[in-house]
C-alpha positions as CSV (number, residue, x, y, z in Angstrom):
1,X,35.7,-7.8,-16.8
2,X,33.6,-4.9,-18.5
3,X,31.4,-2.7,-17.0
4,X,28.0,-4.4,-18.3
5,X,29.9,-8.0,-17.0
6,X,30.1,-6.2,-13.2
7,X,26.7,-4.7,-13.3
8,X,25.6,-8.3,-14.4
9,X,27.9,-9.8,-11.4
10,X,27.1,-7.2,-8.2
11,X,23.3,-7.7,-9.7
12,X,23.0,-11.6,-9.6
13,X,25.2,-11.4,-6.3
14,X,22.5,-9.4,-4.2
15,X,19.6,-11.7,-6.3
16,X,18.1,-8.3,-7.9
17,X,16.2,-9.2,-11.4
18,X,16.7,-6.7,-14.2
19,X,13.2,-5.3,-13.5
20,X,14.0,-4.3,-9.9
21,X,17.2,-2.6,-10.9
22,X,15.3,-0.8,-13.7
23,X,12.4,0.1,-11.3
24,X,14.7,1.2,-8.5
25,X,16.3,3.9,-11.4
26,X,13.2,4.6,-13.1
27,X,14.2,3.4,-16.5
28,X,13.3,-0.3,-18.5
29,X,14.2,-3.6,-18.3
30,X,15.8,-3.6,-21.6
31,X,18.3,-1.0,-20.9
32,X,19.6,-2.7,-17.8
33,X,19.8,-5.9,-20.2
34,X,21.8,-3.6,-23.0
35,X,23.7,-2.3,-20.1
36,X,24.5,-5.9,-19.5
37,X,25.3,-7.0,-23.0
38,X,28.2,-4.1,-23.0
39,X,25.9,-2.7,-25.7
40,X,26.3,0.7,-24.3
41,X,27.3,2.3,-20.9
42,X,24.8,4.0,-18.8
43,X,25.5,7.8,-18.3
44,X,27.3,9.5,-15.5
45,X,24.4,10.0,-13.2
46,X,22.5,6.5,-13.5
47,X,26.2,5.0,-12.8
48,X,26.0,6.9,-9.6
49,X,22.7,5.9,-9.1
50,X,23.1,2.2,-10.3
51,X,26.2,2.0,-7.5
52,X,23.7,3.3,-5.0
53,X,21.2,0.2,-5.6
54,X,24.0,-2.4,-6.0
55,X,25.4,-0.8,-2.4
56,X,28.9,-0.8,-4.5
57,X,31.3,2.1,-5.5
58,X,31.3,3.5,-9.0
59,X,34.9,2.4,-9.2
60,X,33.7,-1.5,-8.5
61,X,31.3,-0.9,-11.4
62,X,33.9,0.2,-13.7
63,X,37.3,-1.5,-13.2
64,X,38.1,-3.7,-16.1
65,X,39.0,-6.2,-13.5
66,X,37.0,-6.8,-10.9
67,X,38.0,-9.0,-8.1
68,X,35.2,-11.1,-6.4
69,X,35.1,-12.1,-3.2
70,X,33.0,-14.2,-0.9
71,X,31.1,-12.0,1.7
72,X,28.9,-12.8,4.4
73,X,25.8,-10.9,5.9
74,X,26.7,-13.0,9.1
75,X,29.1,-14.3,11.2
76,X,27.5,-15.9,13.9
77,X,23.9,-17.9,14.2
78,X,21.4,-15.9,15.8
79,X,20.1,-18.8,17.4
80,X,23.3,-19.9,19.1
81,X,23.9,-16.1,20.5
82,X,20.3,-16.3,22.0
83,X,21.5,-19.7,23.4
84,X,25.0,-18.0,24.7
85,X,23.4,-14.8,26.2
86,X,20.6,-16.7,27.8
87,X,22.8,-19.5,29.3
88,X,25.9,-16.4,30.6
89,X,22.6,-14.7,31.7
90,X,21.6,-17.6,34.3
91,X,25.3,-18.3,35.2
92,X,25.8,-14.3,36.2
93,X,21.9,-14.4,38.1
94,X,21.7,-11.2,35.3
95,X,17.4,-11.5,35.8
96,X,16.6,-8.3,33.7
97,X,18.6,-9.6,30.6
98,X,16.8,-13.5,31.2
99,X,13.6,-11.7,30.8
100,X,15.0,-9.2,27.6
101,X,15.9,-11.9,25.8
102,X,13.0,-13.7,24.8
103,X,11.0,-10.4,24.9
104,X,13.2,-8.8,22.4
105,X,13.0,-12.3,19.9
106,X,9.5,-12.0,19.8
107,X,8.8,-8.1,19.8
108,X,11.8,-8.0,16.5
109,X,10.0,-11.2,15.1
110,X,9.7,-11.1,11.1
111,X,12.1,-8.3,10.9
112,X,15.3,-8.0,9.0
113,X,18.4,-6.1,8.8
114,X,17.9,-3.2,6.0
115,X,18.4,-5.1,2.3
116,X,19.2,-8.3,4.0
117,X,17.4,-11.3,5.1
118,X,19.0,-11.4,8.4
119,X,16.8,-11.5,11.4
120,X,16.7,-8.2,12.9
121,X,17.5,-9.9,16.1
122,X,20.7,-10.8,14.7
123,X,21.8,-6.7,15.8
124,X,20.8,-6.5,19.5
125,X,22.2,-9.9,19.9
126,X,25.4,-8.9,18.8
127,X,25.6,-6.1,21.1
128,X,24.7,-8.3,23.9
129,X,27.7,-10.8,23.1
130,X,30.0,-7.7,22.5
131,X,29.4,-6.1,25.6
132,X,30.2,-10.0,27.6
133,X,33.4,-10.3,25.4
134,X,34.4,-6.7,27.0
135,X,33.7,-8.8,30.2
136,X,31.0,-6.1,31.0
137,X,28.0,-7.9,33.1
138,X,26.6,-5.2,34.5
139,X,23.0,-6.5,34.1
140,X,20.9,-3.3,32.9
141,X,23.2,-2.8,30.8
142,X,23.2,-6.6,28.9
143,X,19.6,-6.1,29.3
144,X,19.4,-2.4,27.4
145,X,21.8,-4.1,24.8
146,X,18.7,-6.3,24.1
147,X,16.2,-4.1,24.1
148,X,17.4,-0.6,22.6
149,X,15.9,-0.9,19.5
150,X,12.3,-2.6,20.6
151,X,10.2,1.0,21.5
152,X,11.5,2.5,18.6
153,X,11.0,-0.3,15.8
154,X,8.4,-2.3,17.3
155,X,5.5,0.4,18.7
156,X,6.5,-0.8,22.3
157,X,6.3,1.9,25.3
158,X,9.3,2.2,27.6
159,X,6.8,1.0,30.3
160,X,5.7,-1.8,29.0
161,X,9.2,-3.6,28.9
162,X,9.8,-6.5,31.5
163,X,13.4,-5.0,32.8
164,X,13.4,-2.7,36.2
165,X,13.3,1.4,36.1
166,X,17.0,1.7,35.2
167,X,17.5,-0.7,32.0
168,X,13.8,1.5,30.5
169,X,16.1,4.7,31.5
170,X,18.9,3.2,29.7
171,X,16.5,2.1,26.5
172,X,14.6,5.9,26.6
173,X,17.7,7.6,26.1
174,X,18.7,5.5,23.4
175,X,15.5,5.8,21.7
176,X,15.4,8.5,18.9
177,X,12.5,10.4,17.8
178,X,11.7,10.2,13.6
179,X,13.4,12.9,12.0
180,X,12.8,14.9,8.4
181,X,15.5,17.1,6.6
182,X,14.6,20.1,8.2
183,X,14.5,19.3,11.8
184,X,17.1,16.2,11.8
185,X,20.5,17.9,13.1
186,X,18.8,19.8,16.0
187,X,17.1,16.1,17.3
188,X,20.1,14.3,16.6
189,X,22.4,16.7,18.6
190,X,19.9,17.0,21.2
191,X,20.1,12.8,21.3
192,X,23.4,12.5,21.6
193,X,24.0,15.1,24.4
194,X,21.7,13.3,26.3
195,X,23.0,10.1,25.6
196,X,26.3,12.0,27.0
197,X,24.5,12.4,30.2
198,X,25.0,8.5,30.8
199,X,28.2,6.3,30.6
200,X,26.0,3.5,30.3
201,X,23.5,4.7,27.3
202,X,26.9,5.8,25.6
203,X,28.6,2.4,26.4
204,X,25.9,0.8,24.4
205,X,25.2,3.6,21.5
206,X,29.0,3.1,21.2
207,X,29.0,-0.8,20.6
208,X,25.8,-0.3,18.2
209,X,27.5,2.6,16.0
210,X,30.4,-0.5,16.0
211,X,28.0,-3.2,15.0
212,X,26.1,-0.4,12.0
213,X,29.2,0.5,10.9
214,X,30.3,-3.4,9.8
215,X,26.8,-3.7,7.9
216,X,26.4,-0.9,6.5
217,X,28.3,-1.3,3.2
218,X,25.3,-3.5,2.2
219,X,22.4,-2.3,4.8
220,X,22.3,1.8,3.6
221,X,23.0,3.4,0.4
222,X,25.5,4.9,-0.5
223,X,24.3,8.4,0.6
224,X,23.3,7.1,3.8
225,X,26.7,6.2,4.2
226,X,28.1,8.9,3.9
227,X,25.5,10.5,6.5
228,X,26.6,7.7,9.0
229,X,30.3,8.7,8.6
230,X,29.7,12.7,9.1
231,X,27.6,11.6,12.0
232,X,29.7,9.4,13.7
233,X,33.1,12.2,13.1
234,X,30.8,14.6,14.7
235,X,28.9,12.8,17.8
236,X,31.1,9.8,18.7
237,X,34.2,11.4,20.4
238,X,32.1,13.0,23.1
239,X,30.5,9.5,23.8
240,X,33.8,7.7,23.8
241,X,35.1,10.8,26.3
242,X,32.2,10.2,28.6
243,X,33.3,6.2,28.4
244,X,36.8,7.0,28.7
245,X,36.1,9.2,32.1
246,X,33.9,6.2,34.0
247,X,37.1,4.4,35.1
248,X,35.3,0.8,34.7
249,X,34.6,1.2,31.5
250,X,38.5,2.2,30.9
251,X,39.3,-0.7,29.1
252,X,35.9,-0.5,26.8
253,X,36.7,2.4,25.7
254,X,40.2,1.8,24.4
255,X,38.3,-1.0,22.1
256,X,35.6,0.8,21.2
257,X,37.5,4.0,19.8
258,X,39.9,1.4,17.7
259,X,37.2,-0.3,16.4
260,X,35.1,3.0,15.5
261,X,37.9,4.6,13.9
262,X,39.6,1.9,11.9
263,X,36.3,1.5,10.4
264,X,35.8,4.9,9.4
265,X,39.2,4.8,7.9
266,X,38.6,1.8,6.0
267,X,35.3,3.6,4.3
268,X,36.8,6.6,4.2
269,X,39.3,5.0,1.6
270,X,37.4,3.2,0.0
271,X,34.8,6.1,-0.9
Protein backbone atom coordinates (compact mmCIF):
# COMPACT_ATOMS: atom_id res chain seq x y z
CA UNK A 1 0.00 0.00 0.00
CA UNK A 2 1.24 3.72 -0.43
CA UNK A 3 1.70 6.19 1.96
CA UNK A 4 -1.56 8.34 0.99
CA UNK A 5 -3.50 4.55 0.95
CA UNK A 6 -2.23 4.22 4.97
CA UNK A 7 -2.92 7.72 5.94
CA UNK A 8 -6.42 7.05 4.20
CA UNK A 9 -6.58 3.57 6.23
CA UNK A 10 -5.16 4.56 10.04
CA UNK A 11 -7.70 7.79 9.27
CA UNK A 12 -10.98 5.89 8.52
CA UNK A 13 -9.89 3.29 11.27
CA UNK A 14 -9.98 5.84 14.23
CA UNK A 15 -13.38 7.58 12.33
CA UNK A 16 -11.26 11.06 11.86
CA UNK A 17 -12.85 13.14 8.70
CA UNK A 18 -10.21 14.89 6.55
CA UNK A 19 -11.15 18.20 8.23
CA UNK A 20 -10.21 16.95 11.80
CA UNK A 21 -6.91 15.68 10.65
CA UNK A 22 -6.31 18.98 8.77
CA UNK A 23 -7.41 21.00 11.87
CA UNK A 24 -5.43 18.92 14.30
CA UNK A 25 -2.10 19.94 11.91
CA UNK A 26 -3.10 23.25 11.06
CA UNK A 27 -3.23 22.93 7.34
CA UNK A 28 -6.61 22.22 4.75
CA UNK A 29 -8.74 19.72 3.93
CA UNK A 30 -7.55 19.47 0.50
CA UNK A 31 -4.09 18.68 1.28
CA UNK A 32 -5.01 15.82 3.52
CA UNK A 33 -7.26 14.64 0.42
CA UNK A 34 -4.07 15.16 -2.09
CA UNK A 35 -2.17 13.40 0.59
CA UNK A 36 -4.69 10.68 0.13
CA UNK A 37 -4.79 10.61 -3.61
CA UNK A 38 -0.82 9.81 -3.48
CA UNK A 39 -0.68 13.17 -5.25
CA UNK A 40 2.20 14.21 -3.20
CA UNK A 41 3.72 13.24 0.28
CA UNK A 42 3.54 15.47 3.17
CA UNK A 43 7.04 16.75 4.37
CA UNK A 44 9.16 15.38 7.11
CA UNK A 45 7.68 17.27 9.99
CA UNK A 46 3.80 17.07 9.25
CA UNK A 47 4.64 13.07 8.86
CA UNK A 48 5.79 13.23 12.37
CA UNK A 49 3.00 15.19 13.26
CA UNK A 50 0.35 13.27 11.11
CA UNK A 51 1.72 9.91 13.17
CA UNK A 52 1.17 11.84 16.30
CA UNK A 53 -2.73 12.32 15.44
CA UNK A 54 -3.24 8.90 13.90
CA UNK A 55 -1.50 7.50 17.39
CA UNK A 56 0.71 5.32 14.78
CA UNK A 57 4.56 5.22 14.05
CA UNK A 58 5.96 7.03 11.05
CA UNK A 59 7.21 3.67 9.84
CA UNK A 60 3.22 2.41 9.87
CA UNK A 61 2.60 5.54 7.70
CA UNK A 62 5.20 4.68 5.28
CA UNK A 63 5.72 1.00 4.63
CA UNK A 64 4.62 0.09 1.19
CA UNK A 65 2.87 -2.84 2.84
CA UNK A 66 0.99 -2.30 5.61
CA UNK A 67 -0.43 -5.07 7.49
CA UNK A 68 -3.96 -4.47 9.23
CA UNK A 69 -5.10 -5.90 12.05
CA UNK A 70 -8.17 -5.98 14.09
CA UNK A 71 -7.66 -4.20 17.53
CA UNK A 72 -9.81 -3.65 20.29
CA UNK A 73 -10.18 -0.66 22.78
CA UNK A 74 -11.62 -3.45 25.20
CA UNK A 75 -11.50 -6.63 26.37
CA UNK A 76 -13.98 -7.04 28.82
CA UNK A 77 -17.71 -5.35 29.39
CA UNK A 78 -17.67 -2.74 31.87
CA UNK A 79 -20.85 -3.74 33.00
CA UNK A 80 -20.06 -7.37 33.68
CA UNK A 81 -16.77 -6.22 35.78
CA UNK A 82 -19.08 -4.00 37.94
CA UNK A 83 -21.26 -7.14 38.12
CA UNK A 84 -18.05 -9.46 39.07
CA UNK A 85 -16.50 -6.95 41.65
CA UNK A 86 -19.74 -6.16 43.30
CA UNK A 87 -20.90 -9.84 43.56
CA UNK A 88 -16.75 -11.02 44.88
CA UNK A 89 -17.30 -7.88 47.05
CA UNK A 90 -20.47 -9.39 48.97
CA UNK A 91 -19.02 -12.93 48.93
CA UNK A 92 -15.62 -11.60 50.77
CA UNK A 93 -18.08 -9.11 53.29
CA UNK A 94 -15.28 -6.37 51.47
CA UNK A 95 -17.99 -3.30 52.72
CA UNK A 96 -15.72 -0.40 51.69
CA UNK A 97 -15.35 -1.69 48.02
CA UNK A 98 -19.61 -2.49 48.04
CA UNK A 99 -19.93 1.13 48.76
CA UNK A 100 -16.86 2.30 46.00
CA UNK A 101 -18.33 0.68 43.43
CA UNK A 102 -21.40 2.39 42.70
CA UNK A 103 -19.88 5.67 43.97
CA UNK A 104 -17.06 5.50 41.49
CA UNK A 105 -19.87 4.62 38.32
CA UNK A 106 -21.60 7.50 39.04
CA UNK A 107 -18.81 10.16 40.06
CA UNK A 108 -16.76 8.84 36.45
CA UNK A 109 -20.26 8.95 34.67
CA UNK A 110 -19.98 10.48 30.98
CA UNK A 111 -16.36 10.16 30.92
CA UNK A 112 -14.07 8.30 28.60
CA UNK A 113 -10.76 6.90 28.20
CA UNK A 114 -8.43 9.63 26.37
CA UNK A 115 -9.42 9.42 22.26
CA UNK A 116 -11.72 6.58 22.97
CA UNK A 117 -15.29 6.08 23.60
CA UNK A 118 -14.64 3.75 26.44
CA UNK A 119 -16.33 4.56 29.71
CA UNK A 120 -13.82 5.90 31.97
CA UNK A 121 -15.05 3.41 34.41
CA UNK A 122 -13.77 0.86 32.28
CA UNK A 123 -9.91 1.77 34.01
CA UNK A 124 -10.64 1.51 37.83
CA UNK A 125 -12.63 -1.51 37.02
CA UNK A 126 -9.91 -3.14 35.62
CA UNK A 127 -7.69 -2.49 38.45
CA UNK A 128 -10.28 -3.84 40.79
CA UNK A 129 -10.45 -7.30 38.81
CA UNK A 130 -6.63 -7.34 38.52
CA UNK A 131 -5.89 -6.97 41.96
CA UNK A 132 -8.78 -10.16 42.72
CA UNK A 133 -7.04 -12.23 39.96
CA UNK A 134 -3.66 -11.62 42.16
CA UNK A 135 -6.03 -13.11 44.75
CA UNK A 136 -5.49 -9.82 46.76
CA UNK A 137 -8.82 -9.01 48.88
CA UNK A 138 -7.54 -6.89 51.19
CA UNK A 139 -10.64 -4.60 51.18
CA UNK A 140 -9.13 -0.97 51.29
CA UNK A 141 -7.20 -1.87 48.90
CA UNK A 142 -10.16 -3.22 46.17
CA UNK A 143 -11.82 -0.26 47.40
CA UNK A 144 -8.75 2.48 46.55
CA UNK A 145 -8.52 0.44 43.19
CA UNK A 146 -12.06 1.88 42.57
CA UNK A 147 -11.73 5.10 43.63
CA UNK A 148 -7.98 6.40 42.85
CA UNK A 149 -8.82 8.38 40.12
CA UNK A 150 -12.41 10.03 41.54
CA UNK A 151 -10.67 13.30 43.61
CA UNK A 152 -8.50 13.99 40.96
CA UNK A 153 -10.85 13.65 37.77
CA UNK A 154 -14.08 14.30 39.21
CA UNK A 155 -13.68 17.59 41.74
CA UNK A 156 -14.41 15.00 44.69
CA UNK A 157 -12.53 15.71 48.27
CA UNK A 158 -10.80 12.84 49.88
CA UNK A 159 -13.48 13.37 52.66
CA UNK A 160 -16.25 13.17 51.02
CA UNK A 161 -15.67 9.46 49.77
CA UNK A 162 -17.92 6.66 51.38
CA UNK A 163 -14.81 4.21 52.26
CA UNK A 164 -13.15 4.39 56.05
CA UNK A 165 -9.88 6.64 56.95
CA UNK A 166 -7.48 4.12 55.39
CA UNK A 167 -8.86 3.47 51.75
CA UNK A 168 -9.02 7.98 51.58
CA UNK A 169 -5.21 7.48 52.86
CA UNK A 170 -4.67 5.10 50.24
CA UNK A 171 -6.64 7.35 47.35
CA UNK A 172 -4.69 10.83 48.74
CA UNK A 173 -1.47 9.39 48.06
CA UNK A 174 -2.38 8.35 44.83
CA UNK A 175 -3.78 11.57 43.91
CA UNK A 176 -1.39 13.93 41.95
CA UNK A 177 -1.49 17.53 41.92
CA UNK A 178 -1.75 19.35 38.01
CA UNK A 179 1.59 19.93 36.83
CA UNK A 180 3.24 22.52 34.02
CA UNK A 181 6.67 22.07 32.35
CA UNK A 182 8.52 23.87 34.69
CA UNK A 183 7.50 22.48 37.98
CA UNK A 184 6.49 18.76 36.67
CA UNK A 185 9.66 16.50 37.64
CA UNK A 186 9.97 18.00 41.25
CA UNK A 187 5.92 17.01 41.88
CA UNK A 188 6.19 13.93 40.23
CA UNK A 189 9.28 12.76 42.24
CA UNK A 190 7.85 14.07 45.27
CA UNK A 191 4.52 11.69 44.30
CA UNK A 192 6.13 8.84 43.88
CA UNK A 193 8.41 8.91 47.07
CA UNK A 194 5.48 9.17 48.81
CA UNK A 195 3.68 6.65 47.12
CA UNK A 196 6.96 4.60 48.24
CA UNK A 197 6.01 5.27 51.73
CA UNK A 198 3.08 2.65 51.34
CA UNK A 199 3.12 -0.97 49.95
CA UNK A 200 -0.41 -0.56 49.42
CA UNK A 201 -0.58 2.93 47.36
CA UNK A 202 2.35 1.34 45.29
CA UNK A 203 0.53 -2.04 44.93
CA UNK A 204 -2.14 -0.18 43.13
CA UNK A 205 -0.06 2.76 41.24
CA UNK A 206 1.74 -0.43 40.06
CA UNK A 207 -1.43 -2.31 38.54
CA UNK A 208 -2.62 1.20 37.02
CA UNK A 209 0.97 2.06 35.28
CA UNK A 210 0.04 -1.87 33.99
CA UNK A 211 -3.44 -1.09 32.82
CA UNK A 212 -1.97 2.75 31.08
CA UNK A 213 0.62 1.13 29.64
CA UNK A 214 -1.82 -1.50 27.44
CA UNK A 215 -3.91 1.73 26.26
CA UNK A 216 -1.71 3.93 25.70
CA UNK A 217 -0.69 3.28 22.04
CA UNK A 218 -4.12 4.77 21.13
CA UNK A 219 -4.97 6.90 24.52
CA UNK A 220 -1.67 9.49 24.38
CA UNK A 221 0.35 10.83 21.57
CA UNK A 222 3.15 9.84 20.60
CA UNK A 223 5.14 12.27 22.74
CA UNK A 224 3.22 11.46 25.65
CA UNK A 225 4.41 8.13 25.17
CA UNK A 226 7.51 8.56 25.23
CA UNK A 227 7.02 10.69 28.55
CA UNK A 228 5.19 7.62 30.07
CA UNK A 229 8.11 5.29 29.23
CA UNK A 230 11.06 7.70 30.75
CA UNK A 231 8.64 7.93 33.68
CA UNK A 232 7.92 4.55 34.31
CA UNK A 233 12.19 3.55 33.72
CA UNK A 234 12.70 6.13 36.32
CA UNK A 235 9.91 5.81 39.20
CA UNK A 236 8.60 2.12 38.92
CA UNK A 237 11.60 0.04 40.30
CA UNK A 238 11.44 1.69 43.61
CA UNK A 239 7.60 0.94 43.80
CA UNK A 240 8.07 -2.63 42.72
CA UNK A 241 11.06 -2.82 45.50
CA UNK A 242 8.74 -1.55 48.16
CA UNK A 243 6.09 -4.46 46.79
CA UNK A 244 8.73 -6.82 46.54
CA UNK A 245 9.87 -6.19 50.48
CA UNK A 246 5.95 -6.58 51.98
CA UNK A 247 6.28 -10.43 51.99
CA UNK A 248 2.35 -10.75 51.08
CA UNK A 249 2.53 -8.98 48.27
CA UNK A 250 5.63 -11.34 47.12
CA UNK A 251 3.86 -12.99 44.57
CA UNK A 252 2.26 -9.50 43.15
CA UNK A 253 5.24 -8.30 42.60
CA UNK A 254 6.78 -10.99 40.52
CA UNK A 255 3.64 -10.24 38.09
CA UNK A 256 3.67 -6.90 38.18
CA UNK A 257 7.46 -6.31 37.25
CA UNK A 258 6.89 -8.98 34.09
CA UNK A 259 4.06 -7.28 33.00
CA UNK A 260 5.65 -3.65 33.43
CA UNK A 261 8.71 -4.51 31.67
CA UNK A 262 7.64 -6.72 28.85
CA UNK A 263 5.51 -3.83 28.00
CA UNK A 264 8.12 -1.29 27.98
CA UNK A 265 10.08 -3.62 25.77
CA UNK A 266 7.45 -4.13 23.35
CA UNK A 267 7.20 -0.13 22.82
CA UNK A 268 10.51 0.35 23.24
CA UNK A 269 10.90 -1.73 19.81
CA UNK A 270 8.44 -0.66 18.31
CA UNK A 271 9.42 3.19 18.64
Amino acid sequence: MSIGSNIKAFREERKLTQEQVAEALGISFQAVSSWERDEYNPDTDKLIRLAEVLGVSVSALVEEKQKFFKTKETIYDWEHMKTYVKTTARNLKLPNTLKAVDFAVKAHEGQNRKRSTTPYIYHPLNLACHALSMDIHEDEIIAACLLHDVVEDCKIGVNDLPVNEETKELVRLLTCEKTNDENRHEIISRYYKEIMTNPKAALIKCMDRCNNLTTMSWGLSRERIYRMIKETDEFYPGLLQVIKDTTEYNNAAWLLKYQIESMLDIYKRLL
